[in-house]
N, C-alpha and C positions, 0 to 999 in steps of 0.2 A: 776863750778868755785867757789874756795874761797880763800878769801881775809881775809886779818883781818884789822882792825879797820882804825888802824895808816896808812897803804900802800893803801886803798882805796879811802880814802879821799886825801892823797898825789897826787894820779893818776887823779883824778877827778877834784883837784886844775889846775892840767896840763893840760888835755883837755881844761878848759873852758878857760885858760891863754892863752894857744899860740895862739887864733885869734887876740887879743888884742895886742901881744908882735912882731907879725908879719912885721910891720913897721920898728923896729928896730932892727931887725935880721938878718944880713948879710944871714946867711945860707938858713934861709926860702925865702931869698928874693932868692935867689941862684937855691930852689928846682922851687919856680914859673915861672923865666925865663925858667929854662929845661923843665916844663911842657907846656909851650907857647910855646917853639920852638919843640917839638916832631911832628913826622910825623902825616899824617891825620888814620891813623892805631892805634892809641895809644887810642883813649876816648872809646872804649867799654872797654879796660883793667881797664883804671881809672875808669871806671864807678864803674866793678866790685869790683874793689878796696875801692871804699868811700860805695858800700852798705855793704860791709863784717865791716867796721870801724862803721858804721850806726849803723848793727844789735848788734857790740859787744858795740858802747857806751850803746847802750838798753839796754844791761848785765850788764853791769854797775850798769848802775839806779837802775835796781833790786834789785843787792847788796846791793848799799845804802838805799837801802829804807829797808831792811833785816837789814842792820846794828842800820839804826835809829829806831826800833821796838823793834829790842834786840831779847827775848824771846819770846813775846808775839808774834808772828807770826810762828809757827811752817811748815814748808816745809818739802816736801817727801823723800829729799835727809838728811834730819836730826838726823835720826833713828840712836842711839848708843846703847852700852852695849848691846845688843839683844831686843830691848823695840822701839815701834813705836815712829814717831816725837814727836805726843803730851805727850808721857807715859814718854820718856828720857827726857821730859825739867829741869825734877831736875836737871842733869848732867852740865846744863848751866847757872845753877843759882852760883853766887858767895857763897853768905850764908844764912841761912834761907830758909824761904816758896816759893815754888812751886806749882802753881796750873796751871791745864790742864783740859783735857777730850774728848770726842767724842758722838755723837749721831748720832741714824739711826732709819730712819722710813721707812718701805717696804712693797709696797702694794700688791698682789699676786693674779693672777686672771686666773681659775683654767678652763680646758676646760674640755665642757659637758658631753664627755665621754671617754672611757678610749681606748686603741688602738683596745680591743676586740669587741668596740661597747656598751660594758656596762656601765647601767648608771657611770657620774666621782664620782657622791657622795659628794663633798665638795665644799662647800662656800667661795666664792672670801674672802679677808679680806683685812683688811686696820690695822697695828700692828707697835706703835712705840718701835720696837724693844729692846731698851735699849737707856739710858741714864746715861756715865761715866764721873766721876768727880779722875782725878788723885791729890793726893795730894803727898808731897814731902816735906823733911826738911834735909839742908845739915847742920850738926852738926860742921862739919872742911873739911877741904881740903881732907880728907881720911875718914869720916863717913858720910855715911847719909841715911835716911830712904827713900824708895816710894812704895807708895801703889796707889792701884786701888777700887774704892767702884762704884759696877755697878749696877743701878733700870732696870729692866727688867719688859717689857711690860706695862708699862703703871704705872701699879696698884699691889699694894701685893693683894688687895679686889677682884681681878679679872685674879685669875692665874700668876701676875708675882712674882716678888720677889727681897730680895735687897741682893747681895752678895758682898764680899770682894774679889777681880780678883785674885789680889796678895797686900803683903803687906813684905815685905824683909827688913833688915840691910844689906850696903853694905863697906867692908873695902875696899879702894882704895890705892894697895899698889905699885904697879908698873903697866908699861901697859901692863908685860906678865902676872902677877898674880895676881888677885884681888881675895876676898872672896864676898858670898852670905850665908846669910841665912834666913829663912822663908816661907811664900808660894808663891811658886815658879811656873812663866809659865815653863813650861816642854820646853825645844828647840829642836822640831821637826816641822818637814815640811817648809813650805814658809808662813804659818800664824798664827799657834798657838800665837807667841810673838809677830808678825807683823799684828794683826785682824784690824784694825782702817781703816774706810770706805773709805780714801784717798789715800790707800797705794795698794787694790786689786781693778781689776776690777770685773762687777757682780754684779749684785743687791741682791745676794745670794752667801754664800762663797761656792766655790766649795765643793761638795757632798763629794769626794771624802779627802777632809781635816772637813769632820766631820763626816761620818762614821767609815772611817778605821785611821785616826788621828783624835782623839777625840774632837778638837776643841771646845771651851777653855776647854786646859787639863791642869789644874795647880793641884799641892799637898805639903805639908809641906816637907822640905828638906834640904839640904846645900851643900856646891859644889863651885870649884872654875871656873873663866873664864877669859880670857885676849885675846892678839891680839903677836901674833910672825911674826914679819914681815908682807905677804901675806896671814895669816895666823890668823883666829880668832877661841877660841875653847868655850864649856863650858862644865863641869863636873858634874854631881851633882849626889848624893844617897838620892833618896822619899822615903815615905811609898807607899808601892805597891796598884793595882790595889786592886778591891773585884770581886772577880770573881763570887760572889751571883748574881751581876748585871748585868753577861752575856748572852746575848741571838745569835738568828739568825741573827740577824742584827749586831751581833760583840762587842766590846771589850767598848761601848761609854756608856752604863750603869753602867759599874766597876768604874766611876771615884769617887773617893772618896771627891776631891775638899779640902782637907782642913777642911772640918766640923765632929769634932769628928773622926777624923781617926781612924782606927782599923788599928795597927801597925805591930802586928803580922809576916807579911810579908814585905819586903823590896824588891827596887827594883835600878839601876842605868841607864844614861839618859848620852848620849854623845854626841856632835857635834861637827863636826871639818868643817871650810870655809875657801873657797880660793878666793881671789880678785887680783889676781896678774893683773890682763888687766884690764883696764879701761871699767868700763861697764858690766863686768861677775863677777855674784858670782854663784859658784858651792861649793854643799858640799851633805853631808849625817849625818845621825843619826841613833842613835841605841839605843832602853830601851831594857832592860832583868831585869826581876825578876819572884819572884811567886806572886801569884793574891790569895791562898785558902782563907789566912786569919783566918783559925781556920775552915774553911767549908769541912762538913765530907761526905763520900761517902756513901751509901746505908747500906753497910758494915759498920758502922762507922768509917772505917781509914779516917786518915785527909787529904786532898787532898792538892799535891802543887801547881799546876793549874801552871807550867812555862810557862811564857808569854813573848813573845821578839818579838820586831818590828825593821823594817830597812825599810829606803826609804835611797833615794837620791833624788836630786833639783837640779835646774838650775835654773840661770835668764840672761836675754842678754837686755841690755839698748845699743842701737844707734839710737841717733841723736832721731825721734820719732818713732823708731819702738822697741817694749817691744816684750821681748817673754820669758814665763816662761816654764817648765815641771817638774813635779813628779811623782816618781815610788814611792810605800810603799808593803809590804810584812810581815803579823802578822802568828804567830804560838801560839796555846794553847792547851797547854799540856792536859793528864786527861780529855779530851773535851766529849769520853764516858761518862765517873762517872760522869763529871759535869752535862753534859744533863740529864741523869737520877735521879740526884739530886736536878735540878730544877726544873724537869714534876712534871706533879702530875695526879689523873684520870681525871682530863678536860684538860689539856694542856699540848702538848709535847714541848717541847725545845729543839731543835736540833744548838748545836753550834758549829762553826766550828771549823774545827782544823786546817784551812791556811783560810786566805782571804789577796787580793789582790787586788789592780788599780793602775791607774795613771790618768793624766790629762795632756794635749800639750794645751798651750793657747799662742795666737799670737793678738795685736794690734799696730795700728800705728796712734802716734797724730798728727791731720790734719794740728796743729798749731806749730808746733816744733821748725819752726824757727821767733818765737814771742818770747820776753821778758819773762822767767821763771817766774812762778807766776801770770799771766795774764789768758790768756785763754788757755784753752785745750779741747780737743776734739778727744775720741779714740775708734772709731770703732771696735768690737774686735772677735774674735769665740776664742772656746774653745769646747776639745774634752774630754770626761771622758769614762772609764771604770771602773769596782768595780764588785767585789763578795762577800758576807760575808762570803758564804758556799762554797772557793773555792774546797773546800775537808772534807767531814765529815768523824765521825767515821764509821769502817764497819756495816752494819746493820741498819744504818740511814739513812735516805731519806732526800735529797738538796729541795730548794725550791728554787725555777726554778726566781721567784719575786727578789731573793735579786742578781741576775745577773743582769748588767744595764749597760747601754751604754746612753749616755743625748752630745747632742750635746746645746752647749749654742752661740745666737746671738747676741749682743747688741752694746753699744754704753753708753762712760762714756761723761759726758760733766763735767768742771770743771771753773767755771768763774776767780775764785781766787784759791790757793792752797789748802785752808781750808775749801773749799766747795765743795761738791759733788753731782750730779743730774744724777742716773744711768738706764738705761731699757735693757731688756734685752727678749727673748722668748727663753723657755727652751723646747726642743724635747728627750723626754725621754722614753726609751726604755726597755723592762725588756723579760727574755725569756720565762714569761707565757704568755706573750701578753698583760700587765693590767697596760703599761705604759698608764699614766696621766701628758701632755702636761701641762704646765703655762707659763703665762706672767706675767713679777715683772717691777717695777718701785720701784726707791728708793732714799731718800734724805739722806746726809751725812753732815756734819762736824766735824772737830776738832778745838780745840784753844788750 
């Protein structure tokens, strides 16, 4: 439900008015006699009747209380431009500063051995994950800047590190066409733009939107995006992948992120969504470029390394039952020369030349029909597949490990909107037999 400012408070005047005005109202006076004199069949209807008015004055409330906060309470249904609640709050801001962000701490606790009965090898860990601070500056009605600045693990002293997510100029020129430029999330899959800990379920983002979608895959760019009718798209041309940072495990090495690009190679990035029904958005995406970047074959010819990925997505919101699915499909060219050019006499590198998954995940909140914003509670499964080495080149040998199947069980609990407490057991499966089972618990917010 949304309301604006002026017609909420007007509604909310009226509720609380007509008990008061009751007395002198012919008409009310007119509906109470009919409900006094109705048959003895009638009070289970009215019953139903004043709990449906009950649960919607509660929507209500909510609203208002969303209205008296303004910005500072960001909600899951608030996600624009392509960018999570807390990351789009520039968009809501009149003029000036914006400030946001999100944080996630996940603890992982890893079982003793692996499916073949081998020791598991790894130590439970306790890791606060990252810590984002969005900031944002609307210059005019049609300019303004938002960037993302993410601390990662804790400590730079201790393995983590502080990066820039994204950081963009955005011209707002109409709703079908606006510009973007700078470093840009990539618009593929259901989380690259959407990662913020209130938006997915999982104590962990699914495997299968960080292997074979490189989650957070951002890189310097420009590109335009808007909304046509049912219809929202965005366009953009990056600097391409590096395909030096290829391996067996797929294409999540090659991101360049923005730092010092090697340009060399170009690549473009399209999505198209449809929301035509209440509750569904479906769409698909497509990158293509080359990935060499200047990187030479054995031979020394320069390699082009074409790289192009496609998925499609779904999502289905009714009443409290969410139910997402993704399909993705990557190809990379020269996947020969490039393996051979990234072995050496210790190590072979066998990279593929298709990988492929998806994931089907289904939950339903216990608390649906509460006051939005209040409490949630969402039981969930979710199903994945993934290969990195659907196919290699001839003469190469797959590794049986990077096939996997992870069925995940959990349960998101949500006190308020902006807070997240999630657990989850992950049953992971691989066709050497050397899947390694965990259990994650995870805290969340955004503001």
């Amino acid at each position: 439900m949304h309301l604006s400012g002026v017609p909420v408070v007007l509604l909310a005047i009226l509720i609380v008015a007509a008990p008061a005005r009751a007395e002198d109202d012919p008409p009310a006076q007119a509906r109470s006699a009919a409900v006094a004199a109705a048959p003895a069949a009638a009070p289970a209807a009215t019953d139903s009747v004043i709990a449906e008015l009950s649960r919607r004055i509660d929507l209500l409330a909510g609203e208002l209380e969303r209205e008296r906060l303004g910005t500072a309470a960001p909600t899951a249904d608030q996600a624009e431009r392509g960018l999570g609640p807390a990351a789009s709050k520039v968009y809501r801001t009149e003029h000036g500063v914006s400030v946001g962000g999100y944080g996630e701490m996940l603890y992982e606790n890893f079982a003793a051995e692996r499916d073949d009965d081998e020791a598991g090898g790894r130590a439970d860990r306790l890791d606060y994950l990252r810590a984002v601070l969005y900031v944002g500056y609307k210059f005019t009605d049609r300019w303004l800047l938002n960037s993302e600045l993410e601390f990662e693990h804790g400590s730079t002293g201790k393995g983590g590190e502080v990066s820039v997510e994204f950081a963009y100029v955005d011209y707002l020129w109409r709703p079908e066409v606006n510009m973007r430029a700078g470093l840009l999330l990539l618009p593929v899959g259901l989380l690259n733009e959407l990662h913020e800990p209130t938006v997915f379920l999982g104590a962990r983002r699914p495997v299968v939107e960080q292997a074979l979608i490189p989650t957070t895959w951002r890189e310097n760019g420009a590109g335009v995006y808007g909304d046509v009718g049912p219809l929202s798209y965005r366009s953009y041309v990056v600097a391409g992948l590096s395909a030096a940072g290829f391996s067996a495990s797929g294409i999540r090495g090659g991101r360049q992120s923005g730092a010092r690009t090697v340009a060399e190679d170009w690549a473009w990035v399209g999505r198209l969504d449809w929301t035509g029904q209440p509750g569904l958005l479906a769409g698909g995406s497509v990158y293509g470029g080359r990935s060499g970047q200047g990187l030479s074959a054995e031979d020394g010819e320069e390699l082009g390394v074409a790289t192009t990925l496609v998925e499609g997505h779904a999502e289905w919101r009714r009443r409290g039952l969410r139910v997402r699915g993704l399909a993705v499909q990557s190809w990379i060219g020269d996947a020969a020369d490039l393996s051979a050019s990234l072995s050496d006499t210790t190590t072979s590198i066998v990279v593929g030349e298709e990988q492929r998954g998806g994931y089907l995940e289904a939950g339903y909140d216990l608390f649906s029909e509460r006051p939005r914003g209040e409490l949630s509670l969402v039981p969930f499964i979710r199903y994945e597949q993934l290969d990195t080495q659907a196919a290699v080149p001839a003469g190469l040998n797959r590794n049986p490990a990077h096939d996997q199947e992870i069925w995940t069980f959990g349960v998101a609990f949500q006190p308020i909107d902006q807070v997240v407490m999630k657990s989850d057991y992950q049953d992971i499966d691989n066709a050497a037999g050397t899947g390694l089972n965990q259990f994650n618990v995870a805290l969340g917010y955004i503001f």
